[in-house]
MARGUKE-430644 format. One record per residue (C-alpha): residue in one letter; x negated, z negated, y negated. Coordinates in steps of 0.02 Angstrom, whole numbers, padded with zeros to 5 digits, always signed. Layout:
N
aXZY ...
***
This chain:
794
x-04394-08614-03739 x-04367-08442-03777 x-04274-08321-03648 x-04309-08167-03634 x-04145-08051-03543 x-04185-07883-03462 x-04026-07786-03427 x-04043-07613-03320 x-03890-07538-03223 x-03897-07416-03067 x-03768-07336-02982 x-03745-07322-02806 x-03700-07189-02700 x-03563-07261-02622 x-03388-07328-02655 x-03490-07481-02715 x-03570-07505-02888 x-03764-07567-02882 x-03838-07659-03028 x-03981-07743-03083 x-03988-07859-03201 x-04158-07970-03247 x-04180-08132-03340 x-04310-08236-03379 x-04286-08434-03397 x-04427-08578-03392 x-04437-08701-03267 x-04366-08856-03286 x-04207-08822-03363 x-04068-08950-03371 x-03929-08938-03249 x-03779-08836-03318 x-03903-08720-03476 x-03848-08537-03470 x-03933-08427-03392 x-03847-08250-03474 x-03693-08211-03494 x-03679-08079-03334 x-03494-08006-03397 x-03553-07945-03541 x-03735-07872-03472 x-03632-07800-03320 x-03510-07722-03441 x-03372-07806-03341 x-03228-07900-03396 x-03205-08081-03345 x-03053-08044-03264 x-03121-07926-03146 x-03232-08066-03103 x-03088-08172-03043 x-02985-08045-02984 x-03121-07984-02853 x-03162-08162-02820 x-03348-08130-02878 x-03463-08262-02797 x-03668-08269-02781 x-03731-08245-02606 x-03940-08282-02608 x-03978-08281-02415 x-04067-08434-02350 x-04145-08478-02504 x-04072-08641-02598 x-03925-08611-02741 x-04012-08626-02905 x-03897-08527-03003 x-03702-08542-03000 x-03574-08406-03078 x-03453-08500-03203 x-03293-08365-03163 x-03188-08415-03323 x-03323-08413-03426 x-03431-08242-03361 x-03608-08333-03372 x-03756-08401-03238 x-03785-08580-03261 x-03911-08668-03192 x-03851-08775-03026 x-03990-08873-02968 x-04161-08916-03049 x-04299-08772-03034 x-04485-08825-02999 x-04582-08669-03036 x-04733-08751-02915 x-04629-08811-02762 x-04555-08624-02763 x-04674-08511-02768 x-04836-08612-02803 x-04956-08478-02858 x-04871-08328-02829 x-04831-08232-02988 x-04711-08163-03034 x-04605-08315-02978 x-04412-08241-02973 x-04253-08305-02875 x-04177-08164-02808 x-03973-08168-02828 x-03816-08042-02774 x-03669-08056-02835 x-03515-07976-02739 x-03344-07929-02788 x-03221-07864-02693 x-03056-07744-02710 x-03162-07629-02718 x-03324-07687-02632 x-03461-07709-02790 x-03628-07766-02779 x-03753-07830-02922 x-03945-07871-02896 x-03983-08032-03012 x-04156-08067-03041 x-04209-08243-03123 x-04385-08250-03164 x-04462-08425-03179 x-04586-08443-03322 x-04729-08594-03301 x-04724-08730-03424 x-04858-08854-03413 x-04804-08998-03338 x-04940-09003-03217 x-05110-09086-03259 x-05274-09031-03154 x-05294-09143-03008 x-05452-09184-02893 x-05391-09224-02725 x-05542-09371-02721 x-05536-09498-02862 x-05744-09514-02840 x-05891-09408-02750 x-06041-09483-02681 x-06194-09383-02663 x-06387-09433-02583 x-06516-09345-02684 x-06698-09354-02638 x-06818-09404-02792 x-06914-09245-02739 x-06786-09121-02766 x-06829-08982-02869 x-06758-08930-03022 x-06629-08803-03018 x-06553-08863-02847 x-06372-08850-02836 x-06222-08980-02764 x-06056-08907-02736 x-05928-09005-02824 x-05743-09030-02776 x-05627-08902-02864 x-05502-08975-02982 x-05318-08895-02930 x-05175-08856-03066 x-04995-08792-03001 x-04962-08708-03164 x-05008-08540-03182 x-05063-08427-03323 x-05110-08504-03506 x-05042-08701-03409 x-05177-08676-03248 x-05346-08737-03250 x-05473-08690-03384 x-05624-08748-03394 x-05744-08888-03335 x-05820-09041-03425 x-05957-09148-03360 x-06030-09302-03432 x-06177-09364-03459 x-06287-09225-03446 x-06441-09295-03452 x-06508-09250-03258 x-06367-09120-03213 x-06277-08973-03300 x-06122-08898-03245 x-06128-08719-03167 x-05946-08624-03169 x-05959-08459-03071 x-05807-08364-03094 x-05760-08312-02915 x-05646-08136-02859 x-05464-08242-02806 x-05497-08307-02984 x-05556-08484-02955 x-05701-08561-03017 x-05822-08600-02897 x-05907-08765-02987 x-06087-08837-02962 x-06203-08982-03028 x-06364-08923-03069 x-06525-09034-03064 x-06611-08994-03250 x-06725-09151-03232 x-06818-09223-03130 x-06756-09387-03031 x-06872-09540-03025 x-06794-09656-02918 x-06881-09796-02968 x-06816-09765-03152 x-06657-09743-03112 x-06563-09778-02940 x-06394-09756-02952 x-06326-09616-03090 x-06130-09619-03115 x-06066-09458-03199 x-05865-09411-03234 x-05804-09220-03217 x-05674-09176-03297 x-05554-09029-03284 x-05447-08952-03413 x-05297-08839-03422 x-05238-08705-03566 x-05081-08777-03599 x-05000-08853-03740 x-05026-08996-03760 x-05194-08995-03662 x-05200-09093-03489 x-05340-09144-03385 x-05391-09230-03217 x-05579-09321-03206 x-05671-09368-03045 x-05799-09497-03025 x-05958-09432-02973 x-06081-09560-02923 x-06304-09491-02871 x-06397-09613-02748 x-06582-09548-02772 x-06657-09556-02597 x-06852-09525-02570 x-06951-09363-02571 x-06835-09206-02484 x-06895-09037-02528 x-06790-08916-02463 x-06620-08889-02481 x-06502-08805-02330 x-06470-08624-02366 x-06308-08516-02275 x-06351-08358-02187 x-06226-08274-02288 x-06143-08301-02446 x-05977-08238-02365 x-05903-08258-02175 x-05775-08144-02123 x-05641-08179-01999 x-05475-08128-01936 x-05367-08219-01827 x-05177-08181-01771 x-05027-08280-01816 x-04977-08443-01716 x-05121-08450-01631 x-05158-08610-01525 x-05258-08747-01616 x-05418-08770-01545 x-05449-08575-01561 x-05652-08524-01634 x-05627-08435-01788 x-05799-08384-01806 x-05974-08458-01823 x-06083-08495-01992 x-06243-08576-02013 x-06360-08639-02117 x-06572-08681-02118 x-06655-08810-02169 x-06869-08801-02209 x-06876-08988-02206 x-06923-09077-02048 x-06860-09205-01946 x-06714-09280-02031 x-06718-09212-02197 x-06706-09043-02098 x-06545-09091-02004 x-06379-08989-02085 x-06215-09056-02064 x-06066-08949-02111 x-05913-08978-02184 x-05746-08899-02261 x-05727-08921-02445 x-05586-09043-02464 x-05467-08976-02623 x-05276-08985-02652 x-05241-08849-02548 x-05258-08939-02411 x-05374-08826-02305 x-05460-08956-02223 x-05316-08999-02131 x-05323-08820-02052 x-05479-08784-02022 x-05628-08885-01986 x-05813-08859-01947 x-05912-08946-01810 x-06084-08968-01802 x-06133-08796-01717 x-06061-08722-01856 x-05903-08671-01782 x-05741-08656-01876 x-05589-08693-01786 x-05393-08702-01814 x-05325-08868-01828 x-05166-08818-01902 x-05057-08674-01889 x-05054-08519-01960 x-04924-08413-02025 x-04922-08248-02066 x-04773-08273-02176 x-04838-08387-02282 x-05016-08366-02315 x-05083-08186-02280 x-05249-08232-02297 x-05351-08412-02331 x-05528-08414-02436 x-05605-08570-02357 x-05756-08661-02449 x-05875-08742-02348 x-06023-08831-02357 x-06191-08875-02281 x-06287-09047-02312 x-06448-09112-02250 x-06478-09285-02248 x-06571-09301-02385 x-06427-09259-02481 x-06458-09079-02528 x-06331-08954-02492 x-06273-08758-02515 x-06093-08685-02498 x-06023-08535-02440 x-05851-08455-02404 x-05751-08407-02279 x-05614-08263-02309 x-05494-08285-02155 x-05364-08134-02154 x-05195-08158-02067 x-05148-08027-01914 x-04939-08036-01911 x-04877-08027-01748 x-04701-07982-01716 x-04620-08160-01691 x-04471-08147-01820 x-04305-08065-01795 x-04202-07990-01915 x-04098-08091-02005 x-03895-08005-02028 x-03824-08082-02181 x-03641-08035-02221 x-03617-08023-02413 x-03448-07947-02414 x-03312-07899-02280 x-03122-07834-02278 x-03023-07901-02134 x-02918-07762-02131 x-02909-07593-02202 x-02768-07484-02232 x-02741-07339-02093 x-02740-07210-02237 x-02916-07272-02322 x-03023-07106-02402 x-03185-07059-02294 x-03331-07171-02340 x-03230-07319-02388 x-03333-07491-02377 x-03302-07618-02254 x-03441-07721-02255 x-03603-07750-02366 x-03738-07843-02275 x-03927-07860-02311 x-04051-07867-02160 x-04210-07970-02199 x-04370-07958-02069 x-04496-08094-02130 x-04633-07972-02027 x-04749-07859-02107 x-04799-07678-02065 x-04695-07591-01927 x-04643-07787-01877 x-04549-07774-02012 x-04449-07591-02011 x-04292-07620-01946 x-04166-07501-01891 x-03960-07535-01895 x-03860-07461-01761 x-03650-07505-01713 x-03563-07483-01528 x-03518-07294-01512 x-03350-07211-01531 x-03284-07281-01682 x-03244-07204-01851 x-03385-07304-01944 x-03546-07296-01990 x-03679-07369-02070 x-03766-07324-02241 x-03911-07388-02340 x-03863-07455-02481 x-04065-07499-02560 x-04196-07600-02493 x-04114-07714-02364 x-03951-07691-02409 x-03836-07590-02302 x-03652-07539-02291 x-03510-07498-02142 x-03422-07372-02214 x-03273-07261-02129 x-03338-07087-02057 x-03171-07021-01999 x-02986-07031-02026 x-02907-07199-01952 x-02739-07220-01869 x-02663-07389-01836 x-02555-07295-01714 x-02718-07256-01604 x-02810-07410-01631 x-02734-07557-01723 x-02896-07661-01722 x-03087-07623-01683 x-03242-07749-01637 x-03399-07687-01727 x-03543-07749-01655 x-03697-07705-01768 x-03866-07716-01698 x-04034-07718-01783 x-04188-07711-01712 x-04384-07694-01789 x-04529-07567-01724 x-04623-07703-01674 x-04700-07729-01486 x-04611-07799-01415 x-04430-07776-01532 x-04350-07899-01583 x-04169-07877-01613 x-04013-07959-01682 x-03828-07940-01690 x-03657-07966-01745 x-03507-07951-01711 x-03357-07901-01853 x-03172-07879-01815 x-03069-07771-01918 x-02864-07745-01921 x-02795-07578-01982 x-02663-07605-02089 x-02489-07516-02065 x-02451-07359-02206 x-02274-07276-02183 x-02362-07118-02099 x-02258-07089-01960 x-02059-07031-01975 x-01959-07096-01849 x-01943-06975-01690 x-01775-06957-01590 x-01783-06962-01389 x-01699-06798-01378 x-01726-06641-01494 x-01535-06650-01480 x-01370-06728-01416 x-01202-06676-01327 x-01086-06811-01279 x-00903-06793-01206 x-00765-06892-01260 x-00591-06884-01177 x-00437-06838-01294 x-00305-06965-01344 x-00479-07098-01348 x-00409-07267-01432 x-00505-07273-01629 x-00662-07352-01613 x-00718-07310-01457 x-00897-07304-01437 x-00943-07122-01378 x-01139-07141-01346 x-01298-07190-01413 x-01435-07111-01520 x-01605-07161-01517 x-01771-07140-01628 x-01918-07235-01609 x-02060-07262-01776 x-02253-07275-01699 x-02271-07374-01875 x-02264-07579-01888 x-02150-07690-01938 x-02055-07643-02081 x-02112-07477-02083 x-02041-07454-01910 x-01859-07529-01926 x-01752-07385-01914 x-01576-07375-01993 x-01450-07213-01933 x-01348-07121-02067 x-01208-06998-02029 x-01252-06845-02146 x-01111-06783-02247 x-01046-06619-02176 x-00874-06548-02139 x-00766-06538-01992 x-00628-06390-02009 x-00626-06451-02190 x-00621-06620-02145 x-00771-06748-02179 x-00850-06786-02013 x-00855-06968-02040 x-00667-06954-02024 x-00690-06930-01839 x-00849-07032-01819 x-00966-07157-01879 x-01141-07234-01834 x-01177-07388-01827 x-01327-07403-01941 x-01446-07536-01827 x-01400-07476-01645 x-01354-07303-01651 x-01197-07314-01573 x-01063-07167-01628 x-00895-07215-01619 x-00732-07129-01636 x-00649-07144-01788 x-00486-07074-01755 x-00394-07000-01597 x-00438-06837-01534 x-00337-06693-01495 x-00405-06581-01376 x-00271-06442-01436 x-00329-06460-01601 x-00509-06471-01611 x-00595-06429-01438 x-00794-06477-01487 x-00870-06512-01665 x-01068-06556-01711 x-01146-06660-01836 x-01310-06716-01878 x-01372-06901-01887 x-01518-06974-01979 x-01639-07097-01921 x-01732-07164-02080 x-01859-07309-02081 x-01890-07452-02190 x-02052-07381-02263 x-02087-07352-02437 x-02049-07227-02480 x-01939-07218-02335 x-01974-07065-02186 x-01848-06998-02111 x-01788-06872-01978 x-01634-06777-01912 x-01549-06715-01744 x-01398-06640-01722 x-01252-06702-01603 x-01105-06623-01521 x-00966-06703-01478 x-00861-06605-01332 x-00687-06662-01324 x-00630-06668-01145 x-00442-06597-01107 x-00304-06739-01040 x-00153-06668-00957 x-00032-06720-01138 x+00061-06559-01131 x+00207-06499-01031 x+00242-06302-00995 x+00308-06217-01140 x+00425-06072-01052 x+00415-05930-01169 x+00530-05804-01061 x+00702-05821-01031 x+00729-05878-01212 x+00846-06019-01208 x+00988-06000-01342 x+01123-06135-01362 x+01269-06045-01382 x+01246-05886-01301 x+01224-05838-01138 x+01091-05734-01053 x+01102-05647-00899 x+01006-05554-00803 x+01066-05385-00682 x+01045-05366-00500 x+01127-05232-00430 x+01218-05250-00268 x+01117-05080-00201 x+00959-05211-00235 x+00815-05204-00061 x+00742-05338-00029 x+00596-05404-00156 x+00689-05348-00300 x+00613-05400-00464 x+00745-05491-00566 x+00653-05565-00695 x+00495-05651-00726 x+00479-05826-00799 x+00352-05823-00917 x+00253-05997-00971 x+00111-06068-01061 x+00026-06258-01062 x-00083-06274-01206 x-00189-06386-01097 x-00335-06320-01036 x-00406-06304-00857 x-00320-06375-00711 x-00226-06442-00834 x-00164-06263-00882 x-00121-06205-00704 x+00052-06167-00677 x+00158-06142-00536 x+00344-06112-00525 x+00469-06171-00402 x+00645-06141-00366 x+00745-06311-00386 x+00936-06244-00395 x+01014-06105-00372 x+01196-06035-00307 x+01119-05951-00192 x+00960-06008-00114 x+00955-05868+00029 x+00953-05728-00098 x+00817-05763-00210 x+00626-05820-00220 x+00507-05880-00367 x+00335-05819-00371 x+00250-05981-00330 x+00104-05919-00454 x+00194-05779-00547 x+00350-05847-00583 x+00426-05692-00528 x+00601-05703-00461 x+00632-05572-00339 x+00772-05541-00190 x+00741-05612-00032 x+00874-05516+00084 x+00976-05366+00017 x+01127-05399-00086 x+01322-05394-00022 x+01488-05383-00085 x+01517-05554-00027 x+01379-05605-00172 x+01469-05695-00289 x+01430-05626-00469 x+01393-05760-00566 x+01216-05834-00511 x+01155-05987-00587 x+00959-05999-00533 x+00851-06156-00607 x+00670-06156-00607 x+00554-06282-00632 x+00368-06248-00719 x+00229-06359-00658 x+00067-06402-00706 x-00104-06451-00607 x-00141-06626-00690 x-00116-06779-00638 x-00033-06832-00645 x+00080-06668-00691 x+00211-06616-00809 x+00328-06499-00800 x+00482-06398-00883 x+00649-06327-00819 x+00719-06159-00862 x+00897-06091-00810 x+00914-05924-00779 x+01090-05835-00775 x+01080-05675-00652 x+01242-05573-00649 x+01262-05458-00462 x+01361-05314-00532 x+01342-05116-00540 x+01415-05116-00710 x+01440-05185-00880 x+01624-05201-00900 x+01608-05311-00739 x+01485-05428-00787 x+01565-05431-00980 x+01735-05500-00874 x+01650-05617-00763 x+01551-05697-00912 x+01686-05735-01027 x+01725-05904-00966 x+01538-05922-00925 x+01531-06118-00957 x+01389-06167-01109 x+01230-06243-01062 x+01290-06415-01002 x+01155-06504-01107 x+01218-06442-01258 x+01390-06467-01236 x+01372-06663-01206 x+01256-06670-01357 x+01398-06570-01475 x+01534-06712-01381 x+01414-06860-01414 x+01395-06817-01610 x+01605-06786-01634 x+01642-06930-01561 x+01504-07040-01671 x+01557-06947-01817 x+01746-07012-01781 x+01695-07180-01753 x+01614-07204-01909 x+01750-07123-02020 x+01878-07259-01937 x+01768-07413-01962 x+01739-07363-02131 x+01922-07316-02169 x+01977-07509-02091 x+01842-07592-02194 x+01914-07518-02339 x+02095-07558-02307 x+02056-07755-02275 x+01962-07763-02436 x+02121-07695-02540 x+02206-07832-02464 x+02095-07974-02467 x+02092-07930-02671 x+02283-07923-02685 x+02307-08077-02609 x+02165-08174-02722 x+02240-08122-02885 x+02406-08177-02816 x+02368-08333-02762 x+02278-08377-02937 x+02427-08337-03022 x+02542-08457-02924 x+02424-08601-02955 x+02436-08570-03142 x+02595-08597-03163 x+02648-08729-03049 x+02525-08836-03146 x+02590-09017-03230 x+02436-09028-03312 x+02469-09118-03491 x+02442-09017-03638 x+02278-09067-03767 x+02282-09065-03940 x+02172-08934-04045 x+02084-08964-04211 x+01996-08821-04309 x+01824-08854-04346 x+01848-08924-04527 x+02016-09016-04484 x+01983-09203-04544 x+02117-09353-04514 x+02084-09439-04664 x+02286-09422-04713 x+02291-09280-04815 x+02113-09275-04883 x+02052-09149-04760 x+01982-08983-04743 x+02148-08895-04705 x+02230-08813-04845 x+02386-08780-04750 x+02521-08873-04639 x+02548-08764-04495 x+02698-08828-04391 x+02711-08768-04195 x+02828-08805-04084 x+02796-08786-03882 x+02931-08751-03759 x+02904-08740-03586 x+03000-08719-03420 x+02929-08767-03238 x+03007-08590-03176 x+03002-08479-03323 x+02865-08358-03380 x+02910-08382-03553 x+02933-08497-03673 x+02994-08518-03866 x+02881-08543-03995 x+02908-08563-04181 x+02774-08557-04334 x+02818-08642-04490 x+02732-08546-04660 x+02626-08661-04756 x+02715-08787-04890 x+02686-08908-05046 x+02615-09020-04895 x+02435-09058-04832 x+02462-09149-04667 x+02488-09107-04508 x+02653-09172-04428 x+02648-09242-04261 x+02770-09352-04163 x+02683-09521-04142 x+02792-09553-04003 x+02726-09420-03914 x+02595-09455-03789 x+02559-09282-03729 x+02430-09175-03811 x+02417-08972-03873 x+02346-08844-03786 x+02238-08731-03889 x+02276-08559-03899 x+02137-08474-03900 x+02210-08321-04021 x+02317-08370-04156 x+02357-08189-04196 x+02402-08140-04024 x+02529-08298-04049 x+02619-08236-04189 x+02617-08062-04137 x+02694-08116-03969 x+02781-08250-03964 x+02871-08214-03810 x+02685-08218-03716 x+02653-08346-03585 x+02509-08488-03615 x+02356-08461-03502 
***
């Protein structure tokens, strides 16, 4: 068979791409033909088609056509029967979407089924018996059963055949639904006694190719005389009657007259009995009253044209028709069909992104079958129409995960009918985490205190940020940002632990040398990219009591001394001197007081206790010795406290010369003169160990090189030959070219000894006492032999 493909594309509005693509495919077709290849006529690729998972949703309706993903075609799924789908209805079409998501795509598919002939007319009787008088008239009509063909178009029913024709022609009358209403007509007259029993076969044709037909057996009793025929009141009834109504229920009332009397004038009615089965709906009794045996729906027949008939007993007979129209009644609720959904959404999703594609089908008609779409209130969605029936959720406002992580859509339809019918479902829908939210510190900043002298590593305090994000995106990780303390990289003093927070102390603090410093930490989370956010953070070092007083005035010298003058006409409260200090601690740490701790006279002077003035306490005499020696000690608040000692020389005199005389043999500051006696007498200890050392080791030498010698020479050791390198003892073929004589003297208590060297002669040997058992030392220097002979032998 020949297809036929209609391709047309429309856009929709939305975030969503609507198509519509049409085919046309006959009936019939083996399981797995191609229907079109729906890539290519949706201009997509077939990748797409995999990627967004592209599938065919068709409602309620059976699955006909499949979608081959690799391949980008419609093949056909299950066997298509043109008939059992839409029976007469033209155009027949299956009605497909197909759905894709990432993003959200939706194509209309429409399949047209095309009729081939594979369905031959059919009588619903095999034979029909009819009664005719012998007196009926010529030209009197009997309704015949109507042949039925499922195909439609060039393959349905076309025309009638009737054989013989010698008593009755066939009458066709073309009717307004386009059947054929079909009669025998008496053209001769009957004569019973001639002929009895008549047996005729109608036959019904179709279009198609080839040509198929369907015969019924028709078979005439002739009866005696009946003249008159019944006749209807009216070639048409009229009726309406609602949807599921009860059975039993009047539809209306026909009738028929008959001139005959008695029998011959008694009418009997009946339903025309034909393939489409309308006799086991309706049926007439014998008042003429049509009532519902079957149900009725609105849905599936609209209207019904019902042929019926009225008989007498004499076999004569007229027809009529009844045209029954459907009233719907609201009795079907919508029907919600999800075609595509996202369980989540990203928090950061445009305005008007899809969520959900569904298609909302009411089977009623009229204002049954409006139907309105409405979702719970306060939420950021709402719902559009997509086309006919088809509807999306889309977003109306911004979302945030942070305000509502997950939302329950409940989406309602209802119809206009009386009373409404509704229906409903119910979607969930996560929001999906984005990095939108930088972590966020407790405090806009920090000041934390740290005592002085603090051991390295000690953990200081804690910084907190907190990330409204998820998951990853809300892990936070602290940096120390680089900046500079005094010149000095902060993350010499501290660091930050990079999960917790936690600052620590690098290094030992010295209040005296850096008294606060500030910093700024970083919390960054594990987004990408990555958020972040700063604070700053100062650190106050706190002031420990590590410093004694530092007495500035008197000056202490070490070699000189310093006095100070009192004259004897001094009142009491006489200002000496004043004692001047400094602690380079700070607070209580830095208050000083001064005491007197020694002095030569105690009675005569005072210390400030907060001034560290030293003034007279009673008026000075001549019995006030001179010479006053007055030691103060400087105190600090801490605890616990430190302090320092100052001596202070105050001279009682009127004059000069008199306190020049009286501090000539003024003794040196004790202190120093033990340290000057301490060094002297180290300095002479080390001079006389190293002086000793040096002595013994001159000795310990002179004694080792003597005691060598004296083992030398008190020796008896026996004396072994030498023999040059190339001396051989082969008796005067050797290597030597010379005989070298020497003769060895030597004493027991003599240094020296006598040696005597022969020149070479005529001879080649060496000479050698055989008695001799002893053997000749080498000398290791021939030259230093000859030179000195008087040499001893080492």
């Amino acid at each position: 068979m020949r297809r036929q493909v209609l391709l047309f594309i429309s856009m929709l509005s939305l975030a969503s791409v609507l198509g519509q693509v049409s085919y046309s495919i006959p009936e019939e077709m083996a399981k797995g033909s191609v229907v079109g290849n729906i890539a290519r006529d949706l201009g997509l690729d077939v990748k797409r088609l995999k990627s967004g998972k592209a599938r065919i949703f068709t409602g309620d309706s059976a699955e006909y056509i499949e979608l081959s993903r690799d391949r980008g075609v419609l093949l056909v799924k299950e066997r298509i029967d043109r008939e059992s789908l839409c029976r007469q209805t033209t155009p027949c079409a299956l009605h497909l979407q197909i759905i894709l998501e990432n993003p959200m795509e939706l194509f209309r598919i429409t399949v047209e089924i095309t009729d081939i002939n594979d369905n031959s007319p059919s009588f619903k009787n095999d034979e029909k018996r009819f009664e005719i008088s012998e007196s009926a008239v010529i030209g009197s009509k009997f309704v015949l059963e109507r042949a039925v063909d499922a195909d439609i178009g060039i393959n349905s029913l076309k025309n009638y055949s009737l054989k013989p024709t010698d008593n009755f022609v066939l009458k066709i009358q073309n009717q307004a639904d386009g059947n054929k209403k079909v009669e025998m007509v008496l053209h001769k007259q009957l004569d019973r006694e001639k002929e009895g029993q008549i047996s005729l076969l109608l036959t019904a044709v179709d279009g198609g190719e080839p040509q198929m037909s369907g015969t019924v057996k028709i078979y005439v009793t002739v009866l005696d005389a009946n003249d008159n025929a019944p006749v209807f009141t009216q070639s048409v009834y009229k009726a309406a009657i609602a949807e599921n109504s009860q059975t039993g229920t009047t539809l209306t009332t026909v009738s028929a007259s008959d001139a005959d009397k008695g029998s011959n004038g008694e009418v009997s009615y009946s339903v025309s009995t034909t393939m489409d089965s309308m006799s086991d709906i309706f049926t007439i009794n014998e008042k003429g009253e049509v009532i519902l045996t079957g149900e009725v729906d609105f849905e599936k027949a609209k209207y019904y044209e019902i042929d019926i008939e009225a008989k007498d007993s004499g076999g004569l007979s007229d027809s009529s028709k009844i045209i029954l129209d459907v009233i719907d009644i609201n009795d079907n609720k919508p029907v919600i069909s999800v075609l595509s959904k996202s369980d989540s959404v990203p928090e950061d999703s445009p305005l008007n992104t899809v969520i959900v594609m569904f298609s909302v089908l009411d089977p009623d008609s009229g204002i049954n079958g409006h139907v309105n779409c409405r979702i719970n209130s306060n939420i950021p969605f709402i719902i559009t129409i997509s086309s006919s029936d088809f509807y999306s959720l889309v977003t109306d406002s911004e979302l945030d995960r942070e305000t509502a992580s997950e939302y329950n859509i409940t989406v309602t339809c209802s119809d206009e009918g009386v009373p409404s019918l509704s229906s409903s479902v119910t979607l969930t829908l996560q929001i999906s985490d984005v990095n939108d939210n930088a972590p966020v510190f407790e405090r806009s900043s920090y000041e934390a205190y740290i005592v002085e002298n603090n051991t390295p590593g000690l953990s200081i305090f804690t910084v907190k940020a907190r990330d409204a994000d998820w998951k990853q995106n809300a892990r936070v990780s602290y940096i120390l940002e680089d900046s500079s303390v005094n010149g000095v990289p902060v993350s010499s003093y501290v660091s930050v632990s990079a999960d917790s927070g936690v600052i620590h102390a690098v290094r030992s603090l010295d209040y005296e040398q850096i008294k606060d410093f500030q910093f700024r930490v970083k919390a960054q989370d594990g987004g990408s990219p990555p958020l972040s956010s700063n604070v700053t953070v100062k650190i106050l070092v706190q002031d420990q009591n590590d410093n004694p007083p530092q007495v500035l005035y008197p000056v202490q010298t070490g070699g000189s001394v310093v006095a100070e003058m009192v004259p004897r006409s001094a009142d009491v409260g006489y200002l000496v001197t004043k004692v001047v200090a400094v602690d380079v601690d700070s607070g209580q740490n830095a208050w000083l007081s001064y005491k007197l701790q020694k002095a030569t006279d105690r009675a005569l002077f005072e210390v400030g206790l907060q001034n560290g003035e030293i003034r007279t306490v009673r008026q000075v005499t001549d019995k006030d010795a001179v010479k006053q020696r007055l030691s103060v000690i400087v105190e600090d608040n801490g605890q616990p406290s430190r302090s320092a000692t100052v001596i202070v020389n105050v001279a009682v005199a009127d004059s000069f010369p008199e306190v020049l005389s009286e501090f000539t043999d003024f003794p040196h500051d004790k202190e120093y003169n033990d340290n000057l006696t301490f060094y002297l007498v180290l300095a002479l200890a080390v001079v006389s160990f190293l002086f000793i050392t040096s002595l013994v080791v001159i000795i310990s030498v002179k004694i080792y090189r003597w005691r060598q010698s004296r083992v030398l020479y008190q020796s008896n050791l026996p004396v072994i030959p030498y023999y040059p390198p190339r001396y051989s003892d082969t008796l005067g073929t050797g290597t030597l070219q010379h005989v070298y004589n020497y003769e060895v003297c030597r004493t027991t208590d003599s240094r020296k000894s006598d040696c005597k060297f022969g020149r070479a002669g005529s001879q080649n040997v060496l000479i050698m006492d055989p008695s001799s058992t002893g053997t000749m030392q080498r000398i290791q220097n021939e030259k230093s032999i000859l030179d000195e002979p008087d040499s001893p032998i080492e």
